[in-house]
C-alpha positions as CSV (number, residue, x, y, z in Angstrom):
1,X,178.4,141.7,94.4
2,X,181.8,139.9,95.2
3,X,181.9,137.5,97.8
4,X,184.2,139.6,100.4
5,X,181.6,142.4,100.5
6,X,178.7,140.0,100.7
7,X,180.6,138.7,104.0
8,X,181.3,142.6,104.7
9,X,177.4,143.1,104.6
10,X,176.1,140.0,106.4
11,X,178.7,141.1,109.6
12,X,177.8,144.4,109.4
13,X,174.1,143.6,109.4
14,X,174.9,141.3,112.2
15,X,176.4,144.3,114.4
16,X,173.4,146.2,113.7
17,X,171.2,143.3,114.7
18,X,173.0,143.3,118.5
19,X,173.0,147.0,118.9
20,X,170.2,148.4,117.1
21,X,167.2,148.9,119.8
22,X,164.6,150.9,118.0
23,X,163.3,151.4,114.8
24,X,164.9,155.2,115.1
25,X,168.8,153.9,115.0
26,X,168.2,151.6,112.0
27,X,167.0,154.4,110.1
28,X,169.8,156.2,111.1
29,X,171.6,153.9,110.3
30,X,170.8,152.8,106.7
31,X,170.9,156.9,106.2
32,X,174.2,157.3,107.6
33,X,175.5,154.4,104.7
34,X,173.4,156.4,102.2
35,X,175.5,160.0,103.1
36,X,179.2,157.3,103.0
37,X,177.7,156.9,99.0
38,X,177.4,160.3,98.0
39,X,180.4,160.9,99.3
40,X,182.1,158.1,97.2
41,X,180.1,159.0,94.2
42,X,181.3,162.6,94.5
43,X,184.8,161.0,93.9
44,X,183.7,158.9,91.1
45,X,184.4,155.7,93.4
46,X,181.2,154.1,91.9
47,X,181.7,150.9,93.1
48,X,182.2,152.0,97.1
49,X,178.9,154.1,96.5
50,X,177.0,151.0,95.3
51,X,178.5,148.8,98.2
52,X,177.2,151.7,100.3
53,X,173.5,151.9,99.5
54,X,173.1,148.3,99.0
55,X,174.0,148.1,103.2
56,X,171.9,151.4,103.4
57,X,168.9,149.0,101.6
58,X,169.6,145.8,103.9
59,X,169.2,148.0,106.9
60,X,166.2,149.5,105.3
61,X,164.4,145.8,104.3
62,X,165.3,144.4,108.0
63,X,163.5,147.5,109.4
64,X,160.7,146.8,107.1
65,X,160.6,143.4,108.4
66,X,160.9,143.7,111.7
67,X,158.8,147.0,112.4
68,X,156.4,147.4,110.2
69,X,153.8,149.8,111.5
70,X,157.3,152.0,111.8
71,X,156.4,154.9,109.4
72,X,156.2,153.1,106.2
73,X,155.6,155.3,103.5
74,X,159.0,157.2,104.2
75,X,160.6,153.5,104.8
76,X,159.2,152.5,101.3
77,X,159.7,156.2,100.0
78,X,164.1,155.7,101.1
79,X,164.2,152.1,99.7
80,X,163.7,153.5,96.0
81,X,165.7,156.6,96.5
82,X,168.3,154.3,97.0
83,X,167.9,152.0,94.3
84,X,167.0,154.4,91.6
85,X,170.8,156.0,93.3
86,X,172.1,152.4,93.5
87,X,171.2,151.8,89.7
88,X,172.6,155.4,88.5
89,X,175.7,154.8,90.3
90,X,176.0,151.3,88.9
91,X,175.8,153.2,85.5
92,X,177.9,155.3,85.8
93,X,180.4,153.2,87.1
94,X,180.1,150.7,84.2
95,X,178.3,148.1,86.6
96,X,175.6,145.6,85.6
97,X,174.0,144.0,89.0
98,X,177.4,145.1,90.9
99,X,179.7,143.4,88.4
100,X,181.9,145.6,85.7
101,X,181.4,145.6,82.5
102,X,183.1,143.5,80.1
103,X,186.0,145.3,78.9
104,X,185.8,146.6,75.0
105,X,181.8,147.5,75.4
106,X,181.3,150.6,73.6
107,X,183.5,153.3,72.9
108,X,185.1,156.0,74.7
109,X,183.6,159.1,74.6
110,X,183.9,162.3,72.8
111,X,184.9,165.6,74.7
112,X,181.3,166.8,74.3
113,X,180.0,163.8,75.5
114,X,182.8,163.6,78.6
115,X,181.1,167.4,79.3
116,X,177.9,166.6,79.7
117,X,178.8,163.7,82.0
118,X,180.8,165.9,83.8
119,X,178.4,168.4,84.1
120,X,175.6,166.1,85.3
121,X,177.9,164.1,88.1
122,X,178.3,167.9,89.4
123,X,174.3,168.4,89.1
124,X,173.5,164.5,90.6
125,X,176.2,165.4,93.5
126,X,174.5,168.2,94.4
127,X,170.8,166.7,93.9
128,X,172.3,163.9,96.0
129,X,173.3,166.3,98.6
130,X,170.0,168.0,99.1
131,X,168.6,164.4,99.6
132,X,170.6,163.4,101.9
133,X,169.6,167.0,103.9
134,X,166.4,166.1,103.1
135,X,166.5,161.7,104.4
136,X,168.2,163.7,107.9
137,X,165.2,165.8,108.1
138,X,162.9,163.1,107.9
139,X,164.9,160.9,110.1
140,X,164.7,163.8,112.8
141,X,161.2,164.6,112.1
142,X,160.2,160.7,112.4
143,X,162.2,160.9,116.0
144,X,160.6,164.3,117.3
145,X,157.1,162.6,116.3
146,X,157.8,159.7,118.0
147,X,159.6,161.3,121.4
148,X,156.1,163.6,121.2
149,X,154.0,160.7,120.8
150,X,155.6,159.4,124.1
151,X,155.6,163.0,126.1
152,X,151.8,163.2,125.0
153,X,151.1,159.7,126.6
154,X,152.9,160.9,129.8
155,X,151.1,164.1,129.9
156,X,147.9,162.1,130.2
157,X,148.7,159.9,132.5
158,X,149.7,163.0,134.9
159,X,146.8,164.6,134.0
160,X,144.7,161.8,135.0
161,X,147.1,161.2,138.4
162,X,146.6,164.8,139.2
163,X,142.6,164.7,138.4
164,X,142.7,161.3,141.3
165,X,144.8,163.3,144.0
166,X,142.3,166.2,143.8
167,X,139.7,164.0,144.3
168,X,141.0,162.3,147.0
169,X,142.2,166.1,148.6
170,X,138.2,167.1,148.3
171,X,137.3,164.0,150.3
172,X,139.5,164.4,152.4
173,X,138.8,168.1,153.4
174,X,135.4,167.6,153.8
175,X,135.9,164.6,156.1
176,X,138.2,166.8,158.3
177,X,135.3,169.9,158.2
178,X,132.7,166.5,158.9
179,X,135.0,165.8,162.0
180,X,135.6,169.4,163.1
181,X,131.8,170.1,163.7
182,X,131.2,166.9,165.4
183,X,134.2,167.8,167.9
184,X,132.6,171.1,168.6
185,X,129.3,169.7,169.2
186,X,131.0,167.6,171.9
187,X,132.6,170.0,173.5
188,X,129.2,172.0,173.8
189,X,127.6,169.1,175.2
190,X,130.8,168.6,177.6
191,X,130.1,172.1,178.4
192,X,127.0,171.7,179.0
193,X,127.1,168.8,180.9
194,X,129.5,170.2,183.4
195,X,127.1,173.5,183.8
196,X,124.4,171.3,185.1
197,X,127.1,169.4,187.7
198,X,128.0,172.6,188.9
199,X,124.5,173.7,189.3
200,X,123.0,170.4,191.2
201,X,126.0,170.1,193.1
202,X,125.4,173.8,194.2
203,X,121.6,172.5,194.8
204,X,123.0,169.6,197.0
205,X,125.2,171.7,199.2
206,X,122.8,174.2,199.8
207,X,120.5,171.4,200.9
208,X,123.0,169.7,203.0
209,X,123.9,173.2,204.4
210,X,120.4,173.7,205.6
211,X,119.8,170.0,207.2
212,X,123.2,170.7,209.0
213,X,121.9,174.2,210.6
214,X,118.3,171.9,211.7
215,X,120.1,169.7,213.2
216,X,122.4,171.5,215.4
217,X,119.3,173.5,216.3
218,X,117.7,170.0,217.2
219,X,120.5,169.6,219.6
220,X,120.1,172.9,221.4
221,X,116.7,172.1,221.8
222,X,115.1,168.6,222.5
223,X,111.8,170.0,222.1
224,X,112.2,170.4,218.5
225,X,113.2,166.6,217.7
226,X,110.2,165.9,216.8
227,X,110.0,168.8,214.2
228,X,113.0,168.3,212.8
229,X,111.8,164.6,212.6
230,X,108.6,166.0,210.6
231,X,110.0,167.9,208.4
232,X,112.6,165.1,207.2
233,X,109.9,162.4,207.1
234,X,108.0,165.6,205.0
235,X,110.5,166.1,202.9
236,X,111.2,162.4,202.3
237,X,107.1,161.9,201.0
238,X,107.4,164.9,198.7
239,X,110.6,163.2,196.9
């Protein structure tokens, strides 16, 4: 590889390095370089599709690297995809290790051999596309798992909120029934308690009604002082 597109890849992967978040957008990413290849190798610009996967294999090795537990056996499953495509490219392109051949090495050739070339770059650019539908469906499939991976770990958590405020609910209810029947058992007693009031203080005013009528009959007659007298000091030794 020339030393303007090593620069071209060390920037780029630089970029990536200050934007790239997740594990998700690098794979995206290198996937994304990967579909720029096909599309140069379906113009027979060999040399942009090898440029192209070897940034789509940087971005797959610092993923590697830096996320490891990150689905690796479809990491490890893209990096030779793109190799093996890196190498045919390279072939057909005349490239040894991203270099070109030297000129004069072999010979040109024949129209049946030109055919069959022909004929397979139609059959690898259509092989090529169906992986690259198939590296997006894996890319979205790794995403969905992981984005259901995050909604099940929620989903417990509210479960187990939800189990808490019950709880707490129940207790509370049957404090408030707890509080309810010791209310009304005051208010009986209250009741109660007033009932009795009424009824001595109806006692007491029957009482005080009756001394009242002895001694104004005391007054109309002195003879019955003394009795009236008695009967208090009578009434005072029975209580």
């Amino acid at each position: 590889m020339s030393c303007p597109v090593g620069i071209a890849v060390a920037w780029l992967l630089m970029v990536l390095s200050a934007w790239a978040s997740s594990p998700e957008e690098l794979f995206f990413e290198s996937a994304r370089f990967a579909g720029e290849a096909e599309l140069a190798a379906s113009k027979a610009d060999w040399r942009t599709a090898v440029q192209r996967l070897e940034q789509a294999v940087s971005i797959l090795e610092n993923l590697r690297a830096a996320h490891p537990a990150w689905n690796p056996s479809v990491v490890e499953f893209r990096l030779r995809t793109y190799r093996q495509q890196q190498f045919e490219y390279g072939r057909l392109g005349g490239m040894e290790n991203g270099k070109t051949a030297p000129a004069g090495r072999g010979t040109e050739p024949g129209p049946e051999t030109q055919q069959l070339q022909a004929n397979n770059l139609s059959l690898r650019t259509e092989l090529d596309a169906v992986r690259a539908e198939l590296q997006r469906t894996e890319a979205t499939n790794a995403w969905l798992a992981a984005r259901l991976a995050d909604l099940s770990a929620t989903n417990s958590l509210l479960s187990a909120f939800g189990a808490e405020v019950t709880a707490e609910l129940h207790t509370a209810r049957q404090r408030v029934e707890e509080l309810q029947r010791d209310l009304a058992q005051a208010q009986a007693a209250a009741r109660a308690a007033i009932a009795a009031a009424g009824r001595q203080q109806e006692t007491l005013q029957v009482e005080l009604q009756h001394l009242r009528e002895q001694l104004e009959s005391a007054r109309r007659s002195p003879d019955a002082v003394a009795t009236w007298r008695q009967n208090v000091l009578s009434a005072a030794s029975r209580d």
